[in-house]
N, C-alpha and C positions, 0 to 999 in steps of 0.2 A: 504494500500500500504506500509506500514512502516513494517508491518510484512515478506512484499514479500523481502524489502532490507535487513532486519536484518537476513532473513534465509539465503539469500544468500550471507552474507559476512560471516555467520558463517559457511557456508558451502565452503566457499572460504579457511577460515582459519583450519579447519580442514584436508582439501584436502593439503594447503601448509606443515600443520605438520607432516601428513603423509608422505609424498616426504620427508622432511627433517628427520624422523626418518628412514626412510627406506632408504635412501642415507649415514645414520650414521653406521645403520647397516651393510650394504653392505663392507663400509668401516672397520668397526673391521673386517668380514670376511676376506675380503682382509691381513688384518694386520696378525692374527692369520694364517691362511692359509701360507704367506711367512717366520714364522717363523718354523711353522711345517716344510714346506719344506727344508730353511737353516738344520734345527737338521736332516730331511731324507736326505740329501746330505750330511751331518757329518758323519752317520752310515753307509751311502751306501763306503764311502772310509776308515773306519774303515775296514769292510767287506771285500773289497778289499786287504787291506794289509793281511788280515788274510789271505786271499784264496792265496796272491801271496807266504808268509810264510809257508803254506801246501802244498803249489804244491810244494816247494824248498825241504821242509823236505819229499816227497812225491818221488821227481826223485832221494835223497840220496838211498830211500831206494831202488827203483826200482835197483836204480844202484849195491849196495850190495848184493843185489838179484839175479841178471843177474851176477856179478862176480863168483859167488861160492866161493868168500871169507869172509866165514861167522863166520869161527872164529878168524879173524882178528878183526871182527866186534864185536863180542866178548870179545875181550880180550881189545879192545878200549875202549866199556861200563865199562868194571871192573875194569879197569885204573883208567879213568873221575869222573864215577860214584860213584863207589863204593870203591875207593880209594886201588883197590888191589895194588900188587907191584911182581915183578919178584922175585922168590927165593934170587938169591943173588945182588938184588936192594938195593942200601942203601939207605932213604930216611932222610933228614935234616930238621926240622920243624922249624920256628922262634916263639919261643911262648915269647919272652922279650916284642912283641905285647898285650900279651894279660894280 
């Protein structure tokens, strides 16, 4: 009979440690799982702004497009961009900055 008690308490303690690894487990799941989710809910509003930033730069263009003023658009870029100037522009540079 002593054999009947000792397998069933070891078989009591086995079953409680499983429960309790499995309960530990579950738990980092949980943990890991809500951090993934916080960082996909950082990138999903990254995303967002990206998309609201393209759609902006997106209706500019649409816009310049539907004007038929496109070498306006033009001569904008070369201005901005590429630092053209008008024939008789005179431009003033402060290089004491540099």
């Amino acid at each position: 009979m002593g054999n009947k008690s000792t397998g069933k308490s070891f078989l009591r303690i086995c079953t409680r440690i499983i429960v309790i690894v499995s309960v530990i487990a579950c738990f980092v799941s949980i943990v890991f799982t809500q951090a993934s989710l916080a960082e996909k809910r950082e990138e999903l509003h990254q995303l967002e702004l990206k998309t609201e930033e393209i759609c902006s730069q997106n209706e500019e263009y649409q816009r310049l497009f539907n004007d038929d003023d496109i070498n306006s658009y033009k001569e904008k870029l070369a201005i901005e961009n590429m630092n053209y100037a008008y024939p008789n522009e005179i431009r003033f540079y402060d290089t004491s900055r540099n």
